[in-house]
C-alpha positions as CSV (number, residue, x, y, z in Angstrom):
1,X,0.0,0.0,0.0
2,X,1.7,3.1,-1.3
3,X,-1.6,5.6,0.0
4,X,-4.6,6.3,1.1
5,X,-6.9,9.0,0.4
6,X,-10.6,8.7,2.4
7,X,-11.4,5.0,0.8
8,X,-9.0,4.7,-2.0
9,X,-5.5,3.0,-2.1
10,X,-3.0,2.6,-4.5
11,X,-1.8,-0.7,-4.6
12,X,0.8,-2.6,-6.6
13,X,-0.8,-4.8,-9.4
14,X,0.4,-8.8,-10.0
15,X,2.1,-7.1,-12.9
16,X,3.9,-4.2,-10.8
17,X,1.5,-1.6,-12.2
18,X,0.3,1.1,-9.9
19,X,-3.6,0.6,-9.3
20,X,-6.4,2.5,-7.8
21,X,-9.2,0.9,-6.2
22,X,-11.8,2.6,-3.8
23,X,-12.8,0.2,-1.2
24,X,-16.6,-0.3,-0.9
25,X,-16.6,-2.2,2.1
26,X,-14.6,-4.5,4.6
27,X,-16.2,-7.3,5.8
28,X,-14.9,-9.9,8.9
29,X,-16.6,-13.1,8.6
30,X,-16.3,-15.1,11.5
31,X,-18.4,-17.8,9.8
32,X,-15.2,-18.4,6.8
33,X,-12.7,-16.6,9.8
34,X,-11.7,-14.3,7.0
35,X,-12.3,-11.0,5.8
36,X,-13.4,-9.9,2.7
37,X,-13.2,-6.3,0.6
38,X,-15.0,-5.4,-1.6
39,X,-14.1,-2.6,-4.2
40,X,-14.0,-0.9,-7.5
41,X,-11.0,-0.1,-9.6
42,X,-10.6,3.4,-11.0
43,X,-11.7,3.0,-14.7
44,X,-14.0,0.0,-14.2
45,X,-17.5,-0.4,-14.1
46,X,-17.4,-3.4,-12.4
47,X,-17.1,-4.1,-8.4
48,X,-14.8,-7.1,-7.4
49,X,-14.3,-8.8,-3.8
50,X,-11.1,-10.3,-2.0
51,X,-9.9,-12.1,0.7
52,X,-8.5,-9.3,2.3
53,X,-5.0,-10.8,4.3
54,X,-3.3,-8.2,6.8
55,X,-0.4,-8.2,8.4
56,X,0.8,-5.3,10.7
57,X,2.6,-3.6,7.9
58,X,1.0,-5.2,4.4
59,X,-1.9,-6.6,2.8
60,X,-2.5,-8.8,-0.1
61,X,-5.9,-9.3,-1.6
62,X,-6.4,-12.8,-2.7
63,X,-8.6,-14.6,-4.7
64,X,-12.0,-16.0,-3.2
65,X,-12.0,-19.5,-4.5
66,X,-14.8,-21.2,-2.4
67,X,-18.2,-21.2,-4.3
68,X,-19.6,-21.0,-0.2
69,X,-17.7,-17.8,0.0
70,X,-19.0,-16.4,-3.2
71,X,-22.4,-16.5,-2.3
72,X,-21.9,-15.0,1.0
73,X,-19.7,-12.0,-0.6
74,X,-22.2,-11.9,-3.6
75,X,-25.0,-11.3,-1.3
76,X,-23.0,-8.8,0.9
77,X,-22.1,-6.8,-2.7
78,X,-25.7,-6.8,-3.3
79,X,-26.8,-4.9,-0.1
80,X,-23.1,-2.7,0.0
81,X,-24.6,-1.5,-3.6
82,X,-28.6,-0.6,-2.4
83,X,-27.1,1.1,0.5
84,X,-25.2,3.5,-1.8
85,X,-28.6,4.0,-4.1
């Protein structure tokens, strides 16, 4: 994480590329004992979700690969986008 700025960060692609997202949301489930965030990425329509793992000085978003955990983070991106209707 190079900065943040209210809810965005630049973060370092797979590919070393500077990105911008805006995070949507963080949520902790204790039901997967993860936590998930969900966000958008400057210049894309579309909003994507992450295992979100922290350390005290990084984080890496990682790919949700559980079809349980899709469901529970699809349902989650479906109220995190009516609540900002």
């Amino acid at each position: 994480m190079n900065e943040t700025i209210d809810n965005q960060l630049t973060v370092k692609a797979a590919n070393g590329q500077d990105v911008t997202i805006s995070v949507l949301d963080i949520i902790d489930s204790i039901e997967f004992n993860k936590s998930f965030m969900i966000y958008s990425v400057d210049g894309d329509d579309g909003v994507f979700a992450s295992v979100l793992d922290e350390t005290d000085t990084t984080f890496a978003l990682n790919a949700i690969t559980d079809k349980m955990e899709w469901d529970y983070i699809n349902a989650q991106i479906d109220m995190t986008l009516k609540e900002e209707e």
